[in-house]
N, C-alpha and C positions, 0 to 999 in steps of 0.2 A: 384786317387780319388775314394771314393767308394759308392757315390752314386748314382741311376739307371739314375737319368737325374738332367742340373744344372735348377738355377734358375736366372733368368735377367729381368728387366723390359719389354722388347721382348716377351716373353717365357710365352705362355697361357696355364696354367696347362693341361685343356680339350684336347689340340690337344696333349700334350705329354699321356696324358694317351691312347689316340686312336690310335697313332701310336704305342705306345709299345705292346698293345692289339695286332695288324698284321705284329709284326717285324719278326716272323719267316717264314712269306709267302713270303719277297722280291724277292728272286730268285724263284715263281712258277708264269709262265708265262702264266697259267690258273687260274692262284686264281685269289685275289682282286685286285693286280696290275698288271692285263695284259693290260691296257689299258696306264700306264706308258711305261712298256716295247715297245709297239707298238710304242707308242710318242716318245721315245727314240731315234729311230732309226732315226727318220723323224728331231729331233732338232739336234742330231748330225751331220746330214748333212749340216743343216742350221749355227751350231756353226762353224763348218768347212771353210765354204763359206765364212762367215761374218769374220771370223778373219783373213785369209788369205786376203781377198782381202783391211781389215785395215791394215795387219801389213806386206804386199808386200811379200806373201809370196805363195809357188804352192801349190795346194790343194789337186793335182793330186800325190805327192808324198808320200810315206810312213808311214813318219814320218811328217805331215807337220808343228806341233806342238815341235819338237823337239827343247830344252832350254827353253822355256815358263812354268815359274810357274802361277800353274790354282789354284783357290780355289773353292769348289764345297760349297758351304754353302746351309744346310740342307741335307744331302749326303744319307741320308736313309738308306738302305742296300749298297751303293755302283756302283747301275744300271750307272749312267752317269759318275762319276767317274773312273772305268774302261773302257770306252767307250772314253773318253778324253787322259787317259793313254794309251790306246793302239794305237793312236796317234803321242806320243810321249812325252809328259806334263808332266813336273814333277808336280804331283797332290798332294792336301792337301783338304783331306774332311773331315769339322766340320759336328755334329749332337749334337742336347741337351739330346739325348737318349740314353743311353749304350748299350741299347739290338739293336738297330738299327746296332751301331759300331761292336756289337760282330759280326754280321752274314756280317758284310761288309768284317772286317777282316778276318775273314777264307774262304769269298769264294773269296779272291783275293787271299791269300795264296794259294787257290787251282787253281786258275789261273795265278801263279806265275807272277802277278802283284805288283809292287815295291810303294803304293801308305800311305803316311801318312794321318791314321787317328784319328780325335782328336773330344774328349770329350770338347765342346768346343763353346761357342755365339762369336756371331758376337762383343759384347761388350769387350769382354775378349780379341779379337785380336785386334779390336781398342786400346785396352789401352796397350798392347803389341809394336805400333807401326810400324806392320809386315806390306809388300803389295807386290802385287801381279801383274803379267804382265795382267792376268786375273780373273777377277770375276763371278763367274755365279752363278745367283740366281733365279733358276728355279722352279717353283710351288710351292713358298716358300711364297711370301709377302701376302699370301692371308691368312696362319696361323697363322699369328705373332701379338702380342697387339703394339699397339704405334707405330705404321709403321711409321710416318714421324721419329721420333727417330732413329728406327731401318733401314732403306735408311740412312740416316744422317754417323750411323756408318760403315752401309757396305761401303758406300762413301769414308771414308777415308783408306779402305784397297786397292783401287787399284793406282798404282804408279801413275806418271801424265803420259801422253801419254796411260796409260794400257785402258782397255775394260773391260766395265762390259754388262753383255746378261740376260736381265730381261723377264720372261715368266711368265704369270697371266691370271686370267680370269675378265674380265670387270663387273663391278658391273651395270649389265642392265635390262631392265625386259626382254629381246631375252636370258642372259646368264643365267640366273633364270630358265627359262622356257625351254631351251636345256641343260646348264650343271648340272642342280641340280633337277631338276621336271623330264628333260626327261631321263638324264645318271644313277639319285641315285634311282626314284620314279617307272621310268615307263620300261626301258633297263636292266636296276639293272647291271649298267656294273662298277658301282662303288657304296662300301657298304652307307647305307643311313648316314648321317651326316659330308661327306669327307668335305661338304663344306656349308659355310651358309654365305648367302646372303650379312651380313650387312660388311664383312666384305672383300669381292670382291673387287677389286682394279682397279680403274680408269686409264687410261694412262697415267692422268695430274698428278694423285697424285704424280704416282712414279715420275715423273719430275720434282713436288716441293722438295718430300725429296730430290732428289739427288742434286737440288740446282742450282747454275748459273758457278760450275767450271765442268759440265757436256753436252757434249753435243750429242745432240738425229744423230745417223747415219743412222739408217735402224728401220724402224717397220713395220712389218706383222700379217696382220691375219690367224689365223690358224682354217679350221676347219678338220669334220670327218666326213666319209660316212656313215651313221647310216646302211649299207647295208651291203660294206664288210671290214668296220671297217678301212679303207685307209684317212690316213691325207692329207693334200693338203692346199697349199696357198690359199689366199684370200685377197682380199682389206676390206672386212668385218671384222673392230675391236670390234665391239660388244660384239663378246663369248670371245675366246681365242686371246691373241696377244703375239710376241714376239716383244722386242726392243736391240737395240746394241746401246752402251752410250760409251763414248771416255771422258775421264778424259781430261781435256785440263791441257795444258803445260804451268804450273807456278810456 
């Protein structure tokens, strides 16, 4: 395929050109996305927890991921995807952006990481009919046009019994006023326009798209120490939440 990113009803032109604009920062953990990086660490722990203790398995070991296919949808440079592969997950990361995949691609090359990735919507593998033991779709649904659509198709990529881990920020005036006024306007810990408002994602939403053959396991709030930048649980869903969804078995 040779063009720089696809096109899908999903797929809001604005965010693919903002992303390509900072695909070559992914891996500087002092640039724009050091605040990804950080969170990274904190959701991998929690994807860890949460799917071991659905799919009966030690958390405490190696590989605890090992034989589970993961799809990383929206994969960026690669940050969680090799964090899931190292694991043990046989991983597959779609992005709508080529320049995203190029700099995923050679810095798992250079961490001789074994991870497929593809040029690639969520529509495209829906219609493909591929799934997955896992789905993760992390700081994704808040970019995307036609979200109940776009849930609908992620929905059918994971098997029945698989897990899917949704992580969003709540469309509130508390997440307004902390993740976009205080982190893009006033902290400037992320560049000004990563995110706007109208299109923040509610918890119920994502539970309409994902529909009545989903059902909700685990949700937490997440927030961050504006001090020394340390994530930590919360019962407060407000700003940031994560949720863990189980495809039921039909």
């Amino acid at each position: 395929m040779t063009t720089d990113h696809l096109s899908a009803p999903s797929i809001d032109p604005a965010e693919v050109a903002y992303f390509e604009r900072l695909a070559h920062r992914w891996w500087d953990t002092e640039g724009p996305f050091w605040p990804l990086h950080r969170l990274n660490a904190f959701r991998v722990d929690y994807i860890r927890d949460q799917l071991c203790r659905a799919l009966e398995r030690d958390p405490d070991i190696t590989l605890p991921f090992a034989g589970l296919r993961v799809l990383d949808i929206g994969c960026g440079g690669g940050i969680l995807s090799e964090a899931v592969t190292r694991l043990g997950a046989q991983v597959t990361g779609i992005d709508i952006t080529d320049k995203n995949l190029r700099v995923a691609r050679m810095h798992a090359q250079q961490s001789e990481l074994d991870i497929n990735y593809r040029l690639a919507s969520v529509e495209q593998l829906a219609e493909e009919g591929v799934q997955f033991d896992v789905v993760l779709n992390m700081e994704v649904v808040e970019h995307v046009e036609h979200l109940p659509d776009f849930l609908a198709h992620c929905a059918q990529l994971v098997r029945p019994s698989g897990l899917m881990i949704v992580s969003s920020i709540n469309r509130t005036p508390a997440a307004w006023v902390m993740a976009i006024w205080g982190a893009e306007l006033i902290l400037r810990w992320l560049p000004r326009g990563t995110h706007h408002y109208h299109k923040l994602v509610r918890p119920t939403e994502v539970a309409a798209g994902l529909g009545d053959a989903y059902q909700l396991r685990h949700i937490t709030g997440v927030r961050v120490n504006p001090f020394n930048r340390v994530f930590s649980y919360t019962r407060w869903l407000v700003v940031n939440y994560m949720q863990v969804w189980q495809r039921r078995d039909v």
